[in-house]
N, C-alpha and C positions, 0 to 999 in steps of 0.2 A: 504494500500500500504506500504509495507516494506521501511524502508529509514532509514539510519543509514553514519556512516563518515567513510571514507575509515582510513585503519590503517596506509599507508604510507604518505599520504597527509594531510587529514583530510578534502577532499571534500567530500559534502552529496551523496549519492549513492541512486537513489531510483529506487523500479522493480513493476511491475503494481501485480503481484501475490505472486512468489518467486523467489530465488535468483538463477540461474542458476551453474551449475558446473565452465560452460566456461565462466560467468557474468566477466567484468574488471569494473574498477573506469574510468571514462570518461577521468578525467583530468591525472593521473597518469599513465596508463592500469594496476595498478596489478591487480592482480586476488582478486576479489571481494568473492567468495565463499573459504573462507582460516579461519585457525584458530583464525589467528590475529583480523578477522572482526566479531568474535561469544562473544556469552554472554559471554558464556561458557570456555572464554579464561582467564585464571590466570597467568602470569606470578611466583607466588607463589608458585604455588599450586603442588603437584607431576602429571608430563607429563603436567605441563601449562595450562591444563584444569580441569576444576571443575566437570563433567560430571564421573564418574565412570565407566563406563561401555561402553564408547569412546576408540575404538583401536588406538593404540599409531601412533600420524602424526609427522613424522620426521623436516620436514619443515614447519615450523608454516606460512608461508609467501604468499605460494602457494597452488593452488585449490588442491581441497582434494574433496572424497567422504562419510565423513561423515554425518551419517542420522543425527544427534542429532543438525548438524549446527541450530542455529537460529540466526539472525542478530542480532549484539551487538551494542557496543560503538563505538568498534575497535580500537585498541591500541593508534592510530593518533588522535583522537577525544579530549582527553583531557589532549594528551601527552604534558609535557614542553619541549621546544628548551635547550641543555647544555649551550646556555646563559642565557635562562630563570634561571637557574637551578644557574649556576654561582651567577650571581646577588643576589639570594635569600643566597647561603649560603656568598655572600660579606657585604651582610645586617644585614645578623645574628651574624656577626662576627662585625659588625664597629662600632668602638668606640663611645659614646655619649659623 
């Protein structure tokens, strides 16, 4: 059973086979079948995906019909909060 964290929440998302076109995240509704929720998603990388031969999705956010989707992390899964994020460079910076 496929199960992976929505990219905008970071609730677990799970589908008994696969992950439908029109699938949403229960707690949030986004679109569960989107770039953001694929392995395959790099923010990095050239067009954000790591797949080569993926045609180019405008909107990383929303459902899309790409074949090459396969359930990832999904960008929310082990995203920090910009407090999180604060904190860490307030740390790295304070005086001992």
């Amino acid at each position: 059973m496929p199960s992976f964290r929505c990219f905008h929440c970071g609730a677990e998302i799970s589908f008994v086979d696969r992950v439908g076109i029109r699938a949403e995240c229960e707690k949030c509704h986004s679109d569960a079948h989107a770039c953001k929720n694929c392995v395959f998603y790099d923010p990095k990388v050239y067009n954000e995906c790591k797949e080569p031969q993926a045609e180019v999705v405008r909107e990383k956010e929303r459902a899309n019909v790409c074949d090459y989707f396969q359930p990832g992390h999904g960008a929310g899964s082990g995203a920090k909060t910009k407090e999180d994020l604060l904190k860490a460079a307030e740390a790295l910076f304070k005086k001992k």
